[in-house]
PDB file with SEQRES, HELIX, SHEET and CRYST1 records, atoms N, CA, C and O in Angstrom:
SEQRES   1 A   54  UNK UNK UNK UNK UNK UNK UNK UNK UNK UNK UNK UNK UNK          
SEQRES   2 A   54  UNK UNK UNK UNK UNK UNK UNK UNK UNK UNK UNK UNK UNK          
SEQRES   3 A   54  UNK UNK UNK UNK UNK UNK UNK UNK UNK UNK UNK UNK UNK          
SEQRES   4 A   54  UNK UNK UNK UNK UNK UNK UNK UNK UNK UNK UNK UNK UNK          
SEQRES   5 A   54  UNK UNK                                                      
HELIX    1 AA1 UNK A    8  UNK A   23  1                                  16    
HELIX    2 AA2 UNK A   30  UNK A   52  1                                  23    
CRYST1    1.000    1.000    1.000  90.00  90.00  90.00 P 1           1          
ATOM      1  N   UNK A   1       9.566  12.178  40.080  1.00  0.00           N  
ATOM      2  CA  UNK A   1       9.152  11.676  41.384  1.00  0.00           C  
ATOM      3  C   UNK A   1       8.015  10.668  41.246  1.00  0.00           C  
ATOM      4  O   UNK A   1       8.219   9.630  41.875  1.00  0.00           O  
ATOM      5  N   UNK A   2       6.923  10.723  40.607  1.00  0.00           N  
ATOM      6  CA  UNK A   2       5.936  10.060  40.213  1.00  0.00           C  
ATOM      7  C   UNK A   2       5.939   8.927  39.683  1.00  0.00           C  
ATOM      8  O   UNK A   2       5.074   8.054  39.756  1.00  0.00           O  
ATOM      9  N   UNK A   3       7.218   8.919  38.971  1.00  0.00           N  
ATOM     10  CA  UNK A   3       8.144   7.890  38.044  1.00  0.00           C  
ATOM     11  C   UNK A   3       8.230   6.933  39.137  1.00  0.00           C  
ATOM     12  O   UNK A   3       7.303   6.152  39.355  1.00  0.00           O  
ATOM     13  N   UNK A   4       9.168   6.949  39.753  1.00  0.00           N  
ATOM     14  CA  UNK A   4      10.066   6.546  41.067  1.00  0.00           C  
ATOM     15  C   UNK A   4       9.177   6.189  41.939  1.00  0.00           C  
ATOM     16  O   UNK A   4       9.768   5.424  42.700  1.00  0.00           O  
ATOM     17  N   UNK A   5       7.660   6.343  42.405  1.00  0.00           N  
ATOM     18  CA  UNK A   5       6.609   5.958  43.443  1.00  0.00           C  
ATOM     19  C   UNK A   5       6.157   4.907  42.483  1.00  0.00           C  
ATOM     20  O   UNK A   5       5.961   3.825  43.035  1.00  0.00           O  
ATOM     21  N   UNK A   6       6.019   4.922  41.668  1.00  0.00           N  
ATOM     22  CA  UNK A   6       5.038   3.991  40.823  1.00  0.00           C  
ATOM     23  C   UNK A   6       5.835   3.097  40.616  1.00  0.00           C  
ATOM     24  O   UNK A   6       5.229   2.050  40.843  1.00  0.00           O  
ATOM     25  N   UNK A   7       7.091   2.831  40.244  1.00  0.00           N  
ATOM     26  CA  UNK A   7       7.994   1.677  40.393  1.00  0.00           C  
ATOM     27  C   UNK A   7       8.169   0.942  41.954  1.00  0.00           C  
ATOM     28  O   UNK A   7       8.265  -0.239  42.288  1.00  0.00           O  
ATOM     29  N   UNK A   8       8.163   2.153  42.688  1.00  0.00           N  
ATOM     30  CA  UNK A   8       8.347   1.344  44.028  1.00  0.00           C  
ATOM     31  C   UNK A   8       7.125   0.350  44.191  1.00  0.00           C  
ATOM     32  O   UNK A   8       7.122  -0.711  44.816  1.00  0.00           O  
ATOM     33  N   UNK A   9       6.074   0.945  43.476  1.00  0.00           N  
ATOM     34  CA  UNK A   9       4.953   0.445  44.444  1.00  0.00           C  
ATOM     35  C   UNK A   9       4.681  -0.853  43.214  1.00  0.00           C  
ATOM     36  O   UNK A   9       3.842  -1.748  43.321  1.00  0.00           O  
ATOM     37  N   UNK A  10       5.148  -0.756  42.652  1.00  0.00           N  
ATOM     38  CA  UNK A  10       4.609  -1.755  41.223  1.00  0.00           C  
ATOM     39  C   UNK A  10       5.972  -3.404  41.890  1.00  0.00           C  
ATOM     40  O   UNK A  10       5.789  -4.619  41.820  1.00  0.00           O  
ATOM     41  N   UNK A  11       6.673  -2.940  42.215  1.00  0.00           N  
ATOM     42  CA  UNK A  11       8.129  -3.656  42.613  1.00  0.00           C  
ATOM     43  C   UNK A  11       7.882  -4.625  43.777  1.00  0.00           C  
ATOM     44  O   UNK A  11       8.399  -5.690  44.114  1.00  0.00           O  
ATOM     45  N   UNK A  12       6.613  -3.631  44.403  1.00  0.00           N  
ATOM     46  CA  UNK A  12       6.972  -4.283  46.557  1.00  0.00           C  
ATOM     47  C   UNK A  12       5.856  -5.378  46.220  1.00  0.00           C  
ATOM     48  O   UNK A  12       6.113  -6.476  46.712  1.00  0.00           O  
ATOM     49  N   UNK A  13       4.689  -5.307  45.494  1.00  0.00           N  
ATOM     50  CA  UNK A  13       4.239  -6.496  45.358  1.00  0.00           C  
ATOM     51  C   UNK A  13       4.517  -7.755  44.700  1.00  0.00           C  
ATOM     52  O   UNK A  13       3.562  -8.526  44.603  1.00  0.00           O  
ATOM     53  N   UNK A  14       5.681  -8.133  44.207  1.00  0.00           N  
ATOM     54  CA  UNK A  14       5.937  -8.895  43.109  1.00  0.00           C  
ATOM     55  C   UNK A  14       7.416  -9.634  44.392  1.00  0.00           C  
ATOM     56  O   UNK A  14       7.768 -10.798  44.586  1.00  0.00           O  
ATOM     57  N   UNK A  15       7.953  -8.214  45.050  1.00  0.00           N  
ATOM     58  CA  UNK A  15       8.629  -8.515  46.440  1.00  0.00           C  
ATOM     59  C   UNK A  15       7.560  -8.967  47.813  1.00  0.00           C  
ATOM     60  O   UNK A  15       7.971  -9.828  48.591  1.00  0.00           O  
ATOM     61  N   UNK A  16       7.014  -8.712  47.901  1.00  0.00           N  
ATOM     62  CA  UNK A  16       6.337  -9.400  48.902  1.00  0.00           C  
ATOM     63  C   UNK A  16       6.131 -11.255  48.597  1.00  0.00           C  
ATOM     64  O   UNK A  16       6.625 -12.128  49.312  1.00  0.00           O  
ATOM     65  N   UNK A  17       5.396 -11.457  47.529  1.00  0.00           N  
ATOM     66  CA  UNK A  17       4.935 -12.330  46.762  1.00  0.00           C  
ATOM     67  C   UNK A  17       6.093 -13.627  47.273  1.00  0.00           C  
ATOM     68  O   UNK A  17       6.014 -14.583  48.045  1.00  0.00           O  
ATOM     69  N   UNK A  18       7.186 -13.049  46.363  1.00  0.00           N  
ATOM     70  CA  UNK A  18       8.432 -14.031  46.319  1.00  0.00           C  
ATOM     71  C   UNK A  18       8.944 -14.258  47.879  1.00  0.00           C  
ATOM     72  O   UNK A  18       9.371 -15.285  48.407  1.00  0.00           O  
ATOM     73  N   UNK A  19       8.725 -12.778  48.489  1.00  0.00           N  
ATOM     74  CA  UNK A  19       8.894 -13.190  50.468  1.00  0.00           C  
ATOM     75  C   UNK A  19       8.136 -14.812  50.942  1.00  0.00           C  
ATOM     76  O   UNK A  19       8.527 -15.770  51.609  1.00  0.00           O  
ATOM     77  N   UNK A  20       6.778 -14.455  50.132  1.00  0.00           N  
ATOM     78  CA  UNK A  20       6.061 -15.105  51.144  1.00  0.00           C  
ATOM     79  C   UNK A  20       5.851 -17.148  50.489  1.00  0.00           C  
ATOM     80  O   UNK A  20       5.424 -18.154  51.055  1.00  0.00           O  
ATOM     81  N   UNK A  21       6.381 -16.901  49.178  1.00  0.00           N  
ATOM     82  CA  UNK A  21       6.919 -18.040  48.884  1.00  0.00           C  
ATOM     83  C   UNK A  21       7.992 -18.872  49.114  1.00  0.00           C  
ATOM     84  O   UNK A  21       8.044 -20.097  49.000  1.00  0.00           O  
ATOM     85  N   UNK A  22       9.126 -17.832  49.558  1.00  0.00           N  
ATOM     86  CA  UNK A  22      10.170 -18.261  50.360  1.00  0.00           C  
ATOM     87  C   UNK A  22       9.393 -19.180  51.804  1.00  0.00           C  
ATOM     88  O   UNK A  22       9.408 -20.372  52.113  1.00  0.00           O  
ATOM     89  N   UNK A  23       8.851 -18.140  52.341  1.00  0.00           N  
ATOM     90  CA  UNK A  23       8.638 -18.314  53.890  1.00  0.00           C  
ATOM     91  C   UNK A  23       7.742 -19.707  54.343  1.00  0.00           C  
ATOM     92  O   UNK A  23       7.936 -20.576  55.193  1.00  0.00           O  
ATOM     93  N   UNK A  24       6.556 -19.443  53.235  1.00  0.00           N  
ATOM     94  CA  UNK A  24       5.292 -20.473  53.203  1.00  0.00           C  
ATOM     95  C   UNK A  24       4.923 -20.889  51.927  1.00  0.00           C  
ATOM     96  O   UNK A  24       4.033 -20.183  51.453  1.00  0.00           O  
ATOM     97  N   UNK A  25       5.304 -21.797  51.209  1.00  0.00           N  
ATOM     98  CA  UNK A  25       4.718 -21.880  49.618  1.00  0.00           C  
ATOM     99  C   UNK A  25       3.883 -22.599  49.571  1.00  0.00           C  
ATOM    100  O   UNK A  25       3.720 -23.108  48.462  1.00  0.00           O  
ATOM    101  N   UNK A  26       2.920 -23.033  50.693  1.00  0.00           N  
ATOM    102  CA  UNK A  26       1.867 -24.085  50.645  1.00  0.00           C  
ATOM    103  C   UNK A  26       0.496 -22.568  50.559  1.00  0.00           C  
ATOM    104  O   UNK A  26      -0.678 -22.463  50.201  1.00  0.00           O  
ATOM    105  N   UNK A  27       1.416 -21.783  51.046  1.00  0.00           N  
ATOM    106  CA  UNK A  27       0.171 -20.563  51.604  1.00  0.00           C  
ATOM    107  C   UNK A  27      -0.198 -19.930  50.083  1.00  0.00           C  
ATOM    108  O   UNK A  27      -1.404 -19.712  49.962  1.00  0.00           O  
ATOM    109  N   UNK A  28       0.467 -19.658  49.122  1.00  0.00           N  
ATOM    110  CA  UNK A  28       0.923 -19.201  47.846  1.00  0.00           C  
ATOM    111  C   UNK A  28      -0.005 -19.873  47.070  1.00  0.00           C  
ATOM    112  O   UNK A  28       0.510 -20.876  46.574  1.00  0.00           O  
ATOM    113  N   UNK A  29      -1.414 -19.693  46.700  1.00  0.00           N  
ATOM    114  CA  UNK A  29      -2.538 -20.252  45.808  1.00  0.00           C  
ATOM    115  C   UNK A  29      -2.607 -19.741  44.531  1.00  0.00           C  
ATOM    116  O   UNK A  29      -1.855 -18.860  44.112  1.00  0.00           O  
ATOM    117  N   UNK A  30      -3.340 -20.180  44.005  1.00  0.00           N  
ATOM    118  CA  UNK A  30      -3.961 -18.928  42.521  1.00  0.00           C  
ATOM    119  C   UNK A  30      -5.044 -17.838  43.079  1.00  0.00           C  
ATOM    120  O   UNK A  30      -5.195 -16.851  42.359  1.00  0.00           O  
ATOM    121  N   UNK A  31      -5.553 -17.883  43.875  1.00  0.00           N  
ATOM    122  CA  UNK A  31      -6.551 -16.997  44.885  1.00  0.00           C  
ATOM    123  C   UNK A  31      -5.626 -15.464  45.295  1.00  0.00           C  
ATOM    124  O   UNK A  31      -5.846 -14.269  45.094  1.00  0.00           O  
ATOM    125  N   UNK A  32      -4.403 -16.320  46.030  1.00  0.00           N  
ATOM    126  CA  UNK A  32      -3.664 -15.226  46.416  1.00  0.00           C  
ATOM    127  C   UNK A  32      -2.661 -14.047  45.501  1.00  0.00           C  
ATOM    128  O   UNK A  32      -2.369 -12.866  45.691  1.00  0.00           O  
ATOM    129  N   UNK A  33      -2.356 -14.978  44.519  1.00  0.00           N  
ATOM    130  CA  UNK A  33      -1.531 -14.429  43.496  1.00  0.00           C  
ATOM    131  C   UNK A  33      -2.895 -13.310  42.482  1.00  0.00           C  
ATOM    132  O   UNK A  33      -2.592 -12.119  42.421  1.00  0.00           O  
ATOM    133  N   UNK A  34      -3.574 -13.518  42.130  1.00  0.00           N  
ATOM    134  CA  UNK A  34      -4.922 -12.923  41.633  1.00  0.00           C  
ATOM    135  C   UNK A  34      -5.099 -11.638  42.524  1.00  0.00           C  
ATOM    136  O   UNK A  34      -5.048 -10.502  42.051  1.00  0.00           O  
ATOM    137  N   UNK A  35      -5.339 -11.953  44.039  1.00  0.00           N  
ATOM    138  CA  UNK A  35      -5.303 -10.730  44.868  1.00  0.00           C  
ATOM    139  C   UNK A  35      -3.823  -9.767  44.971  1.00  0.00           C  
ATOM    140  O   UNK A  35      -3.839  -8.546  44.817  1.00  0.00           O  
ATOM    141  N   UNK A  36      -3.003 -10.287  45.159  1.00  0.00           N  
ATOM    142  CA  UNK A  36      -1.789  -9.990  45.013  1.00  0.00           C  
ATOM    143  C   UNK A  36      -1.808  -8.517  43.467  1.00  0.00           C  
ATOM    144  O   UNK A  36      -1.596  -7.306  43.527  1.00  0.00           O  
ATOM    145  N   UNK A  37      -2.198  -9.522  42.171  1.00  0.00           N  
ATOM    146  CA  UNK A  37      -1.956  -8.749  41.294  1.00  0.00           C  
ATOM    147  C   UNK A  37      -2.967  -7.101  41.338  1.00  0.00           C  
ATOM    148  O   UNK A  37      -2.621  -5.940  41.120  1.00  0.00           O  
ATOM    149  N   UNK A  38      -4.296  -7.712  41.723  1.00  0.00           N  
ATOM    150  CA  UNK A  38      -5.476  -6.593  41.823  1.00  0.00           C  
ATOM    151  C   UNK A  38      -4.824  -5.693  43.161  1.00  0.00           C  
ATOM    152  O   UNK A  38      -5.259  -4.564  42.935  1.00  0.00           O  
ATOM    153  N   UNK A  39      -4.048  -5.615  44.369  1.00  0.00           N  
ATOM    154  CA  UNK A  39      -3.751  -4.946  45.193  1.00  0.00           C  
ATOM    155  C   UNK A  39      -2.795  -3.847  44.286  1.00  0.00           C  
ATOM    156  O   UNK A  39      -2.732  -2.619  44.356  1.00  0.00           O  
ATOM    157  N   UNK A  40      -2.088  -4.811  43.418  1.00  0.00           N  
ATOM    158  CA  UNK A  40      -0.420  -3.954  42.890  1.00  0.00           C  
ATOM    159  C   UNK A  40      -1.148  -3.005  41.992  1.00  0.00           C  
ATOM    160  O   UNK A  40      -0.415  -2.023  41.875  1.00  0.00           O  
ATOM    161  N   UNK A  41      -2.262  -2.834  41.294  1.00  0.00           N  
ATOM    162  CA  UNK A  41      -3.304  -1.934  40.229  1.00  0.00           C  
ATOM    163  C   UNK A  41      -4.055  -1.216  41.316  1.00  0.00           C  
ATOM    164  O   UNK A  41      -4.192   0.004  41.407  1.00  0.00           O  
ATOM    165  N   UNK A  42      -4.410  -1.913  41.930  1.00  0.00           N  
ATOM    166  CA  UNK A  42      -5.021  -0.069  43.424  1.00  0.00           C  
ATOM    167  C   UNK A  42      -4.194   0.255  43.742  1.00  0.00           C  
ATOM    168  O   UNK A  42      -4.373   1.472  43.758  1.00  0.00           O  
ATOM    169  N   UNK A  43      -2.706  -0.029  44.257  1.00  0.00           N  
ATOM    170  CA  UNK A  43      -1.972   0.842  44.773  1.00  0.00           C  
ATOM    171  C   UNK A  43      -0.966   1.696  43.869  1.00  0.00           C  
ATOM    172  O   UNK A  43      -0.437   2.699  44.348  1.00  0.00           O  
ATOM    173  N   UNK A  44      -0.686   1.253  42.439  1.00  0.00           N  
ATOM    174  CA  UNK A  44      -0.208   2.182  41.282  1.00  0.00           C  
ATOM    175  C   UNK A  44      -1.331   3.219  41.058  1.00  0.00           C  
ATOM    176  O   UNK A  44      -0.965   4.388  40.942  1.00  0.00           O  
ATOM    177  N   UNK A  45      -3.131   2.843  40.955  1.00  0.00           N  
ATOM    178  CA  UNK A  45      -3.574   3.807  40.875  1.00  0.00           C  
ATOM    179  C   UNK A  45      -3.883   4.993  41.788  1.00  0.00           C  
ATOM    180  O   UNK A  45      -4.333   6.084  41.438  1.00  0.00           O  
ATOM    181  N   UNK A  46      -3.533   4.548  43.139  1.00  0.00           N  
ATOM    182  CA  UNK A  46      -3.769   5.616  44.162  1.00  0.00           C  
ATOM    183  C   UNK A  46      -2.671   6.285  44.360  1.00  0.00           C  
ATOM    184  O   UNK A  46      -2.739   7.403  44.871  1.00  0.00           O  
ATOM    185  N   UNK A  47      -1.362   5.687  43.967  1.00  0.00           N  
ATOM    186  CA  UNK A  47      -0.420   6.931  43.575  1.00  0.00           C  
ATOM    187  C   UNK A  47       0.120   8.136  42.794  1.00  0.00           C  
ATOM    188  O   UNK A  47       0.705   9.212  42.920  1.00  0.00           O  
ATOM    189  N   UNK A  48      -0.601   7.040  41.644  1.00  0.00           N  
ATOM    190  CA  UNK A  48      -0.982   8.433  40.562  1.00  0.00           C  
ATOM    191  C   UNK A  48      -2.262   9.037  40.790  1.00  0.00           C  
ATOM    192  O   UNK A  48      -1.857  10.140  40.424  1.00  0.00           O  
ATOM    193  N   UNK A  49      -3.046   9.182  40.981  1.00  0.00           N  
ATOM    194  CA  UNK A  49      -4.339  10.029  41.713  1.00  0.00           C  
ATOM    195  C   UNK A  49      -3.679  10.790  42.717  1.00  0.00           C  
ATOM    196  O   UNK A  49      -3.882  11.972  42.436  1.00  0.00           O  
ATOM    197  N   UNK A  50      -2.935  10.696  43.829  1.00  0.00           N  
ATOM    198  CA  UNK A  50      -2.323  11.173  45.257  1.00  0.00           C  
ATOM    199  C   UNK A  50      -1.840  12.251  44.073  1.00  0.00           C  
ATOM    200  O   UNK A  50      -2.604  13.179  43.806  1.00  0.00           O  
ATOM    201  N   UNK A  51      -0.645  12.131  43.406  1.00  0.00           N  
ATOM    202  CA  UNK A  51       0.539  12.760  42.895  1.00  0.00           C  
ATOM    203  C   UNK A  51      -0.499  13.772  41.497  1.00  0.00           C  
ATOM    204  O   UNK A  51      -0.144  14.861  41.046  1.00  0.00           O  
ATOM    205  N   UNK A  52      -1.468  13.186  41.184  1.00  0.00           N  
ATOM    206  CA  UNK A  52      -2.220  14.319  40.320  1.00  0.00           C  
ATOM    207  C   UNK A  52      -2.856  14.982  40.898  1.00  0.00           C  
ATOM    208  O   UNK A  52      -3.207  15.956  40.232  1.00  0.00           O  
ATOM    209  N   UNK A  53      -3.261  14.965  41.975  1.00  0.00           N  
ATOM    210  CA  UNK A  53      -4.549  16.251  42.959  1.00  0.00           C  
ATOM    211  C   UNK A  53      -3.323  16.903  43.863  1.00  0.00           C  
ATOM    212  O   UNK A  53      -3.630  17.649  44.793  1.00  0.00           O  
ATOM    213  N   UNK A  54      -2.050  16.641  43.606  1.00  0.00           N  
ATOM    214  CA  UNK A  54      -1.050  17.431  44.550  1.00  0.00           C  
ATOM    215  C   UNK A  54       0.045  18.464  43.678  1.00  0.00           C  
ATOM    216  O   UNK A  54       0.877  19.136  44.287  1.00  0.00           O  
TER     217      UNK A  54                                                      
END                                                                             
């Protein structure tokens, strides 16, 4: 199960990303991609933290 959250969540940012380059690629900086990557590392680590205190 832990497996399977951590892929999802490692996956939706890399999917968002490519959304929003589709949509707006003027919006798509090195600023954003940088934040982008540091969001996808807090949210793999708060799933494994969630899934180890449970």
């Amino acid at each position: 199960m832990i497996t399977m959250m951590k892929i999802s969540v490692v996956a939706m940012v890399p999917i968002m990303t490519i959304a929003g380059l589709l949509l707006k690629p003027g919006l798509i900086t090195k600023g954003v991609f940088i934040t982008a990557i540091v969001v996808e590392f807090f949210m793999a680590f708060l799933v494994s933290d969630y899934y180890e205190n449970n």
